[in-house]
Backbone atoms as SQL, in Angstrom:
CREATE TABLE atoms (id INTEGER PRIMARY KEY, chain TEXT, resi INTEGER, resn TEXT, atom TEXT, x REAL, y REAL, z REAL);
INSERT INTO atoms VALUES
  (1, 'A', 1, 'UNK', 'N', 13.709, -23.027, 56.777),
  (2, 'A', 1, 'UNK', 'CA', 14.005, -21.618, 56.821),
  (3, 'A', 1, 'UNK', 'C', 12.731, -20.799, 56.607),
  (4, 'A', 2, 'UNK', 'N', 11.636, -21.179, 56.044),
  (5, 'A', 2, 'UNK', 'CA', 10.854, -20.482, 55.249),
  (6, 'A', 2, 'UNK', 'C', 9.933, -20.650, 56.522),
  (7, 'A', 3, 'UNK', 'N', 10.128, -21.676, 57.174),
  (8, 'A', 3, 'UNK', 'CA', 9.168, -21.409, 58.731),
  (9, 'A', 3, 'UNK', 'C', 9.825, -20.411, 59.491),
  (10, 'A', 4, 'UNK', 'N', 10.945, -20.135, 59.817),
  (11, 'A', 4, 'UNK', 'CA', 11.746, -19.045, 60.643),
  (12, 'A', 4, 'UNK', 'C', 11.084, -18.142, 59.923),
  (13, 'A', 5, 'UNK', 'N', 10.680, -17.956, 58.751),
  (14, 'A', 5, 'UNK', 'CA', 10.462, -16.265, 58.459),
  (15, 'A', 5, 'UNK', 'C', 9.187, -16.204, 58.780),
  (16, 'A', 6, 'UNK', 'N', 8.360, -17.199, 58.390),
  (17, 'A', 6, 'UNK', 'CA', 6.797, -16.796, 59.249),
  (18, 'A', 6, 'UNK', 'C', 6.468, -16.450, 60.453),
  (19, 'A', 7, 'UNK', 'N', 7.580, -17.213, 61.390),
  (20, 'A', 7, 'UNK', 'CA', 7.271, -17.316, 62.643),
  (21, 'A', 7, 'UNK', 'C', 8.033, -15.701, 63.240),
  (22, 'A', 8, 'UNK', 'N', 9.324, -15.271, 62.487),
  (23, 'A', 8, 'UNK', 'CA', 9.112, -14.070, 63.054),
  (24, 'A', 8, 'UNK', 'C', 8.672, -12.844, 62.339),
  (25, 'A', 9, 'UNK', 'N', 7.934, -12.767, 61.085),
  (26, 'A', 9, 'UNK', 'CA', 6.559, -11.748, 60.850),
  (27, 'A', 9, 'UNK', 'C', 5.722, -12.282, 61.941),
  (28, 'A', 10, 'UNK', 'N', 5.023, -12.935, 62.612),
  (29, 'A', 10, 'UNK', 'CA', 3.749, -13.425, 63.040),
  (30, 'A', 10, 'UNK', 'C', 4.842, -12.286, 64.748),
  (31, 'A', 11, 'UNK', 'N', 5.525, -12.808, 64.928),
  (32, 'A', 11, 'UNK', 'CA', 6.021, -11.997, 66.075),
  (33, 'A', 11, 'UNK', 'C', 6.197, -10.774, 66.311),
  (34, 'A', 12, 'UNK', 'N', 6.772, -10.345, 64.828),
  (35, 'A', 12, 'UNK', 'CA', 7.220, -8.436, 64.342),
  (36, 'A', 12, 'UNK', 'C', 5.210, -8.402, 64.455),
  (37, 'A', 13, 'UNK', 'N', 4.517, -9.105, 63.882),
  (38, 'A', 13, 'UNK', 'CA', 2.762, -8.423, 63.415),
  (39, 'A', 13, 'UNK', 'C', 2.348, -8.313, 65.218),
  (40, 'A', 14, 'UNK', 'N', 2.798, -9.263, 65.947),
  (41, 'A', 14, 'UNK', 'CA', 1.698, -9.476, 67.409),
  (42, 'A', 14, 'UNK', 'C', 2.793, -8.087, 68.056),
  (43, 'A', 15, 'UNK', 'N', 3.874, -7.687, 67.751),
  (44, 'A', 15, 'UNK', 'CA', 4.790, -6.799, 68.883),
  (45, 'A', 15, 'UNK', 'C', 4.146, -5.381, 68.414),
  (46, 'A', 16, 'UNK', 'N', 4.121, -5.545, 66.933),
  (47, 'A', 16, 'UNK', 'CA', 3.651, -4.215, 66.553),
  (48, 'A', 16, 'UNK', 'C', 1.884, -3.816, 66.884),
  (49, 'A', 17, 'UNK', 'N', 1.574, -4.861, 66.967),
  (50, 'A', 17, 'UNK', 'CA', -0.244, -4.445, 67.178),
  (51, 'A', 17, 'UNK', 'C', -0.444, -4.536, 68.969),
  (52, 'A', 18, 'UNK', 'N', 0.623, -4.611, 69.651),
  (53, 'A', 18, 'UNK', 'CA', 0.371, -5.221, 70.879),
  (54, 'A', 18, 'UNK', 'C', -0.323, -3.526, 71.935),
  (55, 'A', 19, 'UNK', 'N', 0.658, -2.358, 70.826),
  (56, 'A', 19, 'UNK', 'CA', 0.377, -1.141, 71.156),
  (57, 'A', 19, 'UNK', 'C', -1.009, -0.385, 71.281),
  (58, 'A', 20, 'UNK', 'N', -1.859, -1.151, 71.019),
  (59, 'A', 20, 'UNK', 'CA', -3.098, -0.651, 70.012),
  (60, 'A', 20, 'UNK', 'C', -4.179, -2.111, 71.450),
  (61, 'A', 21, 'UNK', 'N', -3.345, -2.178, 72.032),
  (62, 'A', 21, 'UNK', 'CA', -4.260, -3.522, 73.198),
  (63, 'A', 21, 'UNK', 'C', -4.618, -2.261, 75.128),
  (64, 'A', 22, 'UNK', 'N', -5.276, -2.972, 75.288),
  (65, 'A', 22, 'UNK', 'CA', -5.865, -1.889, 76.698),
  (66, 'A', 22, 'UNK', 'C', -5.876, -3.044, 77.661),
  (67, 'A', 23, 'UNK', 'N', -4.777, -3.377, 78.653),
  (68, 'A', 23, 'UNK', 'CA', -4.344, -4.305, 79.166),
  (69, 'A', 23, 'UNK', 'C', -4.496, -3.491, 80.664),
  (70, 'A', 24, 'UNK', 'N', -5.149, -3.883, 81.128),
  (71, 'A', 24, 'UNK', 'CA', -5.569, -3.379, 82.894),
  (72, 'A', 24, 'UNK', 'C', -6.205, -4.258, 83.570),
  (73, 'A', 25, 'UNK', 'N', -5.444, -4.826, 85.145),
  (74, 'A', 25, 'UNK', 'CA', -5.881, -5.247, 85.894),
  (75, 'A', 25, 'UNK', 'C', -6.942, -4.561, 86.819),
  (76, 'A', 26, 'UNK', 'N', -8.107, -5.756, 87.932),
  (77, 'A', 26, 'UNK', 'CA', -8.857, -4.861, 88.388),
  (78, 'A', 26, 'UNK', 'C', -8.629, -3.390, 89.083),
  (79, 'A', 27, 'UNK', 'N', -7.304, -3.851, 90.161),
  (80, 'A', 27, 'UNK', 'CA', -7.373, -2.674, 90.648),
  (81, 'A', 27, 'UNK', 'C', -6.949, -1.791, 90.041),
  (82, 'A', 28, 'UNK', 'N', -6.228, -1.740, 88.654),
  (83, 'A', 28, 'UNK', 'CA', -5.293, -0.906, 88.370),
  (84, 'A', 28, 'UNK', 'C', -6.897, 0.233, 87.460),
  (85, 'A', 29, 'UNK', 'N', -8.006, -1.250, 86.846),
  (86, 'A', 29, 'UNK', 'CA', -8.553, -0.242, 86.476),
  (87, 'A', 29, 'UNK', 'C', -9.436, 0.792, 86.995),
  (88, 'A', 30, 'UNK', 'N', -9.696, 0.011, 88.723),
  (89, 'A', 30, 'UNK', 'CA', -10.203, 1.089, 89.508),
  (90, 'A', 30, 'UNK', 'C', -9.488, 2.357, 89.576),
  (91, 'A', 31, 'UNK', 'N', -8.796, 2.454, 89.644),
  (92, 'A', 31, 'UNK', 'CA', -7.511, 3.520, 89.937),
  (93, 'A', 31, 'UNK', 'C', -7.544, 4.382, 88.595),
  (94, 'A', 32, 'UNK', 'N', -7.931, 4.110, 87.402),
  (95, 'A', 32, 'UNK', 'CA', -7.998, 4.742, 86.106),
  (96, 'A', 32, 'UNK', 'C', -8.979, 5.333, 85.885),
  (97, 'A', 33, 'UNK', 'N', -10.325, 3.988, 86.721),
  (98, 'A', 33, 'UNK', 'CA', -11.630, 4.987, 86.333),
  (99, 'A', 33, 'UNK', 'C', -11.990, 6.295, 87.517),
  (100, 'A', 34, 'UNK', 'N', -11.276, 6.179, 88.829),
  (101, 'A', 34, 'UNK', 'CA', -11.519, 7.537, 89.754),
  (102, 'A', 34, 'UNK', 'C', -10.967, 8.750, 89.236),
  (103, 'A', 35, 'UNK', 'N', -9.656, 8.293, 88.389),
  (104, 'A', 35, 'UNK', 'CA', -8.784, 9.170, 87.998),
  (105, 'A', 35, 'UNK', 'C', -9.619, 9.839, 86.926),
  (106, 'A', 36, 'UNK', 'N', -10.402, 9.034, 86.067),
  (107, 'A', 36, 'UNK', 'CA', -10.838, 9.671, 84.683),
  (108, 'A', 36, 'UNK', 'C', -12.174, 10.594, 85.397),
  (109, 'A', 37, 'UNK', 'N', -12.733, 10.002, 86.055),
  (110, 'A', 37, 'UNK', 'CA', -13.656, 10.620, 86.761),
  (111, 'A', 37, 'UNK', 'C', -13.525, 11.942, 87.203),
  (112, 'A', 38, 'UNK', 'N', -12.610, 12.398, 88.000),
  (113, 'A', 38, 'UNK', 'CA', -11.808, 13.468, 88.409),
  (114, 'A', 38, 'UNK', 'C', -11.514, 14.572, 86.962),
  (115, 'A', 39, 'UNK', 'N', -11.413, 13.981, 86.033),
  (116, 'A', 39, 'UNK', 'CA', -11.159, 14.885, 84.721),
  (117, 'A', 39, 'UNK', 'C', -9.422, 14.427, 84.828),
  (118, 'A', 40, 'UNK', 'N', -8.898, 13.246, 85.120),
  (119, 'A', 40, 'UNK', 'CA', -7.336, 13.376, 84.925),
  (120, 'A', 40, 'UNK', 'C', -6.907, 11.798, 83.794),
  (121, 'A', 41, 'UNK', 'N', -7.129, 12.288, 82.691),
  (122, 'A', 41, 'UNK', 'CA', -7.106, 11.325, 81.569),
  (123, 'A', 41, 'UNK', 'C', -5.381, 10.449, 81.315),
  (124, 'A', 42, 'UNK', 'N', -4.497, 11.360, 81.798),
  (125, 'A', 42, 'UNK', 'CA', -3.236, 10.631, 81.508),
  (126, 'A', 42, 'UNK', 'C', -2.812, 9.934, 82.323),
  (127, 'A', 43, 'UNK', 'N', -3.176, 9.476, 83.199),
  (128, 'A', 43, 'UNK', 'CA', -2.646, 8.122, 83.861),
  (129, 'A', 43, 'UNK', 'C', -3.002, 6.585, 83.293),
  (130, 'A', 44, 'UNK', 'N', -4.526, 6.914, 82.852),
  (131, 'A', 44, 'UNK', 'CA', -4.468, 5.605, 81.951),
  (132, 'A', 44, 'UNK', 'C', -3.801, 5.456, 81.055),
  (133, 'A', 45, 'UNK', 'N', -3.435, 6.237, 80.065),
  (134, 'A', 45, 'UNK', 'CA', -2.613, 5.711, 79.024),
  (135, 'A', 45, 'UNK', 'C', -1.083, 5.096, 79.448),
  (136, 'A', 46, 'UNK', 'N', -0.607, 6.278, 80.293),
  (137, 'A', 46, 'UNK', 'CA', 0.721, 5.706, 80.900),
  (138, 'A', 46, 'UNK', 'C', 0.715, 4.189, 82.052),
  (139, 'A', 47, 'UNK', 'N', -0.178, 4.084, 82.297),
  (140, 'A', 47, 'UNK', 'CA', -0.800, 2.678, 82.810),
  (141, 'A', 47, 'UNK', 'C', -0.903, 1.402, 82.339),
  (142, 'A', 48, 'UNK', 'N', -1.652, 1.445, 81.057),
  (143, 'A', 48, 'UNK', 'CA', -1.282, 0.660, 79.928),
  (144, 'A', 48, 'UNK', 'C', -0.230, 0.817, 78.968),
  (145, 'A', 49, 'UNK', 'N', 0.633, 1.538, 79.155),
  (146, 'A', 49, 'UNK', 'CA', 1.988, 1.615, 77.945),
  (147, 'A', 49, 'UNK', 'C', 3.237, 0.575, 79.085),
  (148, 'A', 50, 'UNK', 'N', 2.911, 0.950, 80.324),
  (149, 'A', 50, 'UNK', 'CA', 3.613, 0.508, 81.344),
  (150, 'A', 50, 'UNK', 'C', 2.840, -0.966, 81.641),
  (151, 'A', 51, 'UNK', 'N', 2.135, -1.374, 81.775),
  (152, 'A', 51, 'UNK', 'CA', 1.322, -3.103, 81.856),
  (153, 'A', 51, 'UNK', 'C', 2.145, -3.889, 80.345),
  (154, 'A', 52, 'UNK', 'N', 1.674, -3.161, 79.274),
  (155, 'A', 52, 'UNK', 'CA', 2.383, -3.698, 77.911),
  (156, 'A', 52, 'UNK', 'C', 3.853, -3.652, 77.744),
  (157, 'A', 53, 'UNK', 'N', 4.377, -3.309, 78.478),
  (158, 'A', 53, 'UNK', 'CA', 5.955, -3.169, 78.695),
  (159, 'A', 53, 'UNK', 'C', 6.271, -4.592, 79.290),
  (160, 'A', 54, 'UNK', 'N', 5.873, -4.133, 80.626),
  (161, 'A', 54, 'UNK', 'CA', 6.042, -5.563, 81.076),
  (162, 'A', 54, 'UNK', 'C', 5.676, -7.019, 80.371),
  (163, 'A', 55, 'UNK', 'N', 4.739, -6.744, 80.256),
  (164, 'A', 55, 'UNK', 'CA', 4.103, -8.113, 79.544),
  (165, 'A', 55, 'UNK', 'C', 4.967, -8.719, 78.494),
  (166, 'A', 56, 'UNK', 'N', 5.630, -7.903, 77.546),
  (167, 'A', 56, 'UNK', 'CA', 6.140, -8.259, 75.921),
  (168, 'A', 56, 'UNK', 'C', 7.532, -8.442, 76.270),
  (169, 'A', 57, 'UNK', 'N', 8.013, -7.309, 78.105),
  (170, 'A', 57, 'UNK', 'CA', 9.639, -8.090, 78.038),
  (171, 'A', 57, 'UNK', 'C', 9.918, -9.690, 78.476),
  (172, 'A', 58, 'UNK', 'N', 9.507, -10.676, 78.748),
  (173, 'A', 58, 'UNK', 'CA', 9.584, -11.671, 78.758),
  (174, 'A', 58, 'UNK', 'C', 9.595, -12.506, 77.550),
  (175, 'A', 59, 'UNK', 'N', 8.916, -12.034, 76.732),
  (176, 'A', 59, 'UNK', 'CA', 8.908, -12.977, 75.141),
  (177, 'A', 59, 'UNK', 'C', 9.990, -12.231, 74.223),
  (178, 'A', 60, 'UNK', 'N', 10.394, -10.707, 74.675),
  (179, 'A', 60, 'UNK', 'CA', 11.731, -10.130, 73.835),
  (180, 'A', 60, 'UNK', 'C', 12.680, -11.190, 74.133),
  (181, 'A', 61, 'UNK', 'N', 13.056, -11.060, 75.493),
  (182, 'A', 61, 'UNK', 'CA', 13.971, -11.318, 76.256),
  (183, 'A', 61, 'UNK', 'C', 14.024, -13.245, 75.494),
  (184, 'A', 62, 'UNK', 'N', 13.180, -14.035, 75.556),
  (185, 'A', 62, 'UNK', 'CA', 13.124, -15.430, 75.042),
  (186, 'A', 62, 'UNK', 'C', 13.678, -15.176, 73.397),
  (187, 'A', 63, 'UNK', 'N', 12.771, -14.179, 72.858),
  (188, 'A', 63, 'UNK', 'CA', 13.412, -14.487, 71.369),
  (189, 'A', 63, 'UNK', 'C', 14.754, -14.183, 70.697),
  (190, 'A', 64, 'UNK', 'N', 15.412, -13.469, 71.926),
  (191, 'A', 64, 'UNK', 'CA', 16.573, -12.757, 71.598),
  (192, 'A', 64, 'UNK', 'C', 17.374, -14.210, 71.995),
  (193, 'A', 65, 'UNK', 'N', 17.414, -15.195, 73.263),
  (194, 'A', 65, 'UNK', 'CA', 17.863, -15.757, 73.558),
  (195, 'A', 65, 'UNK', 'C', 17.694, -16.854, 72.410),
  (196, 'A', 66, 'UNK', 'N', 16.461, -17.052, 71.840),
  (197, 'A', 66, 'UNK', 'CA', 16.649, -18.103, 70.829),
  (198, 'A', 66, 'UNK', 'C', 17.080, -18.193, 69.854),
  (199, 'A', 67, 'UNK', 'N', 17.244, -16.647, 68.831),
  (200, 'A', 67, 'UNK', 'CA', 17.803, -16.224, 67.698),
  (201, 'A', 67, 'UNK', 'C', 19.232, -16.264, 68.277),
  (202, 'A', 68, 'UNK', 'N', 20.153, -16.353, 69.288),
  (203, 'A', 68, 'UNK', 'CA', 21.730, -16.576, 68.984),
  (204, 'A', 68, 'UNK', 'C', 22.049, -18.138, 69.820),
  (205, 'A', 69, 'UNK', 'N', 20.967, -18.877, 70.139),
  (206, 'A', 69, 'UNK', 'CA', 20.970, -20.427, 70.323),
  (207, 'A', 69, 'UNK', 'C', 20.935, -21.091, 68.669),
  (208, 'A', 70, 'UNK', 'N', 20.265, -20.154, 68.188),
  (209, 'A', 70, 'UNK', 'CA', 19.756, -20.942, 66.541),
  (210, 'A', 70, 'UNK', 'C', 20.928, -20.309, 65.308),
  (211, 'A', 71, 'UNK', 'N', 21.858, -19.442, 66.250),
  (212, 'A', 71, 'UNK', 'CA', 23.229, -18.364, 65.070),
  (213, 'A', 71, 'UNK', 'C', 24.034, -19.736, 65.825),
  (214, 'A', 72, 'UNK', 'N', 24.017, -20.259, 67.097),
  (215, 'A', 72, 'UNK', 'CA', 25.319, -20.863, 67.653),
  (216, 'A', 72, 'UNK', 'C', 25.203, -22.506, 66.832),
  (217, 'A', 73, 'UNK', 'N', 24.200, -22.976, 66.994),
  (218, 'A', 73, 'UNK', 'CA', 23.704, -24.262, 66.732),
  (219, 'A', 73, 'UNK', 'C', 23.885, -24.555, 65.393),
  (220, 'A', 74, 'UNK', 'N', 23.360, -23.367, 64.276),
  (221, 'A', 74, 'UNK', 'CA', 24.163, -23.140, 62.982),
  (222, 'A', 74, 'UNK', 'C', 25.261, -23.366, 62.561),
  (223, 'A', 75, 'UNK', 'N', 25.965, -22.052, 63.933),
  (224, 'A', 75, 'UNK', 'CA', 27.520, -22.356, 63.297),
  (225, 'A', 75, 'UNK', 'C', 28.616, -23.668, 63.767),
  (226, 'A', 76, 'UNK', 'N', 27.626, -24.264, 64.632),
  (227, 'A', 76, 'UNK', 'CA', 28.222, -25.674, 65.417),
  (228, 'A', 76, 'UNK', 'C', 28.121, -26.481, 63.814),
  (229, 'A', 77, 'UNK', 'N', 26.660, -26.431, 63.578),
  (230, 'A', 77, 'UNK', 'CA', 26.616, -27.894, 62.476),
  (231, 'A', 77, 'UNK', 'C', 27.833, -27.622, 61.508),
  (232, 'A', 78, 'UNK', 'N', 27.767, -26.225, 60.608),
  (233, 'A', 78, 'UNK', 'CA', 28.626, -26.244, 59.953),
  (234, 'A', 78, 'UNK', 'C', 30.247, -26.593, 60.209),
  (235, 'A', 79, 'UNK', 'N', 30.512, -26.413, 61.884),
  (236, 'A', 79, 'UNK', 'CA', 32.165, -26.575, 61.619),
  (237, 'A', 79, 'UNK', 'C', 32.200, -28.414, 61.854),
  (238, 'A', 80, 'UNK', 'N', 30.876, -29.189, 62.568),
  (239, 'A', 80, 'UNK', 'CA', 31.056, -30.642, 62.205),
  (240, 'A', 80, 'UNK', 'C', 30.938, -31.015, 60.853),
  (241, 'A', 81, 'UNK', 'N', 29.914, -30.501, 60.330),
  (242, 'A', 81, 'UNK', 'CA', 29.802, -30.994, 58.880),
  (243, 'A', 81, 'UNK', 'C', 31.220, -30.723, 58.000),
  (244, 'A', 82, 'UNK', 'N', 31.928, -29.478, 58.062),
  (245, 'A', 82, 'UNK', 'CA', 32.579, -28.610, 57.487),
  (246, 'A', 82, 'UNK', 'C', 31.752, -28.525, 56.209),
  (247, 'A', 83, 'UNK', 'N', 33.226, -27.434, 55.641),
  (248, 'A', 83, 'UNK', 'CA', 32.460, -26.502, 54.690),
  (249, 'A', 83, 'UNK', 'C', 32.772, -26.961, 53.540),
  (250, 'A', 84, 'UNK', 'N', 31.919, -28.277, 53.320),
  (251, 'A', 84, 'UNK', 'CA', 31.829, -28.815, 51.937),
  (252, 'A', 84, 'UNK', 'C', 30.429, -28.583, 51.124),
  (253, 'A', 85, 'UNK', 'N', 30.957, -27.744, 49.751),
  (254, 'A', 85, 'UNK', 'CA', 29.875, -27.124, 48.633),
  (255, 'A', 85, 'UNK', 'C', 29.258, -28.327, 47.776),
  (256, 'A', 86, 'UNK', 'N', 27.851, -28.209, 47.675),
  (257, 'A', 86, 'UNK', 'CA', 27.292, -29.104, 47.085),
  (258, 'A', 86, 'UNK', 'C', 27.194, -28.598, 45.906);
C-alpha cells in the first residue's frame, strides 16, 4: 500500500509541474517564433497549454483505468477470501 501512495504523489508532483514545461514541436515552433516576431505573444502560450493537454491525456486516461482495475481486483480478493477478521 505504502508503494500505491508514492507512486501516486510522484504522479499528482509530474501532473502538477507538467504546467510549468514548454513542449513545442519544430514546426509548431516556427509558427510561434513568426508570430512572436510580428509582436503577437498569445499563440504560444495557447500552443503549449494545448501540446500539454494532449500529451498528459493518455497517462490520465491509463491511471484512471488502473485505479478501478486495482478497486475491482480488491474487491474480487476479498469476496474469495471472504470477510474473515484477523
Amino acid at each position: 500500500m505504502k508503494v500505491y501512495k508514492q507512486a501516486l504523489l510522484l504522479v499528482l508532483a509530474f501532473a502538477f509541474s507538467i504546467s510549468y514545461g514548454m513542449a513545442q514541436c519544430a514546426m509548431c515552433r516556427v509558427t510561434v517564433e513568426n508570430n512572436v516576431s510580428n509582436g503577437d505573444t498569445t499563440v504560444g502560450a495557447g500552443l503549449n497549454m494545448g501540446i500539454l493537454y494532449l500529451f498528459s491525456a493518455p497517462y490520465v486516461l491509463l491511471a484512471v483505468i488502473g485505479f478501478f482495475w486495482y478497486k475491482h481486483a480488491k474487491k474480487r480478493k476479498k469476496v474469495v477470501t471472504g470477510n474473515k477478521s484477523f
